[in-house]
C-alpha positions in Angstrom: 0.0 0.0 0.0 1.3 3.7 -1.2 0.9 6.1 1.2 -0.1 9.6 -0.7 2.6 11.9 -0.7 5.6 9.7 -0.6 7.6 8.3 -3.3 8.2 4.5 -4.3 11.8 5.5 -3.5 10.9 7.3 -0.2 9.6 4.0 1.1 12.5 1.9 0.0 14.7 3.9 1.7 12.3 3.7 5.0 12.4 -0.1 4.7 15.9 0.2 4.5 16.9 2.3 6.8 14.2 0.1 9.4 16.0 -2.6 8.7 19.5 -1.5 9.3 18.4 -0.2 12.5 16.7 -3.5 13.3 19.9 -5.4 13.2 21.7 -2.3 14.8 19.4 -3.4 17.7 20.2 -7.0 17.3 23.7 -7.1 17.3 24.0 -4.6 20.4 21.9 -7.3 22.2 24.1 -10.0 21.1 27.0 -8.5 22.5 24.8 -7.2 25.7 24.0 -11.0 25.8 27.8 -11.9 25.2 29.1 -10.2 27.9 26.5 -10.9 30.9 27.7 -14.9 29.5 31.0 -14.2 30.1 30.6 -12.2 33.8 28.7 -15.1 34.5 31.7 -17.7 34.0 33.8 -15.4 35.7 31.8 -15.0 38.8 31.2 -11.6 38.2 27.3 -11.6 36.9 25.1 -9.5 39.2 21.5 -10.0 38.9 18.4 -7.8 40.6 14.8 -9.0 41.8 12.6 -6.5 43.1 9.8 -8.0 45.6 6.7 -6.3 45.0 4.7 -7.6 48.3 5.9 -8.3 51.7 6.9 -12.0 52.4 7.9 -13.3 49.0 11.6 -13.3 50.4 12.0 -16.7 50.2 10.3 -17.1 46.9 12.9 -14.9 44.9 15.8 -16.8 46.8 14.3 -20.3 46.1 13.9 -19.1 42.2 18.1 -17.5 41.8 18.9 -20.4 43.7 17.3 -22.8 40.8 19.2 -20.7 38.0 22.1 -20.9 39.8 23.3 -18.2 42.1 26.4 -18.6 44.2 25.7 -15.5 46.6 22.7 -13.7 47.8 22.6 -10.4 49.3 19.9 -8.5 50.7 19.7 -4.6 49.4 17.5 -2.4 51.0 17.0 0.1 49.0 16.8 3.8 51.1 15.7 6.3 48.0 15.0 6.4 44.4 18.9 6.6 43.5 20.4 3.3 42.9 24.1 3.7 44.0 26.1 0.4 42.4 29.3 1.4 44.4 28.0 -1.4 47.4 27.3 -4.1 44.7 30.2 -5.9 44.6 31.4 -8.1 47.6 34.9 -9.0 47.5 
C-alpha cells in the first residue's frame, strides 16, 4: 500500500533504513547477551529481583537459587537513587 505523498523510492529507503536499524538493535543485544555470559563464567554476573509484596523473600531466593546463584545479598534500598558502588562483595 502507497501512502499519498511519498515516493516508491521514499519507502524503500524507509524499509531500508528500518531494517538496518533493526539489526543495529540485534547485534547490540548480542553483545549485551555476550558479555553478561562471560561475567557469569567469571563470577562476576550481578542480577536484581525487586519484591513487589511483603513475604515473597524466600520465593525470589528459592527461584536465583534454581538458576544458579552462588551469593545472595539483601539490598535495602533507602531512596530512588540506585548507587552500584556497594554491589560488589569482594
Amino acid at each position: 500500500m502507497r501512502v499519498p505523498g511519498t515516493s516508491m523510492a521514499g519507502m524503500v529507503a524507509g524499509l531500508g533504513t528500518g531494517l538496518l536499524t533493526r539489526q543495529a538493535g540485534v547485534a547490540a543485544m548480542e553483545a549485551g547477551r555476550a558479555a553478561r555470559e562471560r561475567a557469569a563464567r567469571e563470577g562476576r554476573l550481578v542480577l536484581a529481583v525487586r519484591i513487589a509484596a511483603p513475604g515473597q523473600e524466600a520465593r525470589a531466593e528459592a527461584a536465583m537459587k534454581a538458576a544458579g546463584a552462588t551469593k545472595i545479598a539483601a539490598v535495602t534500598r533507602t531512596t530512588a537513587a540506585i548507587d552500584s558502588a556497594r554491589w560488589t562483595v569482594g
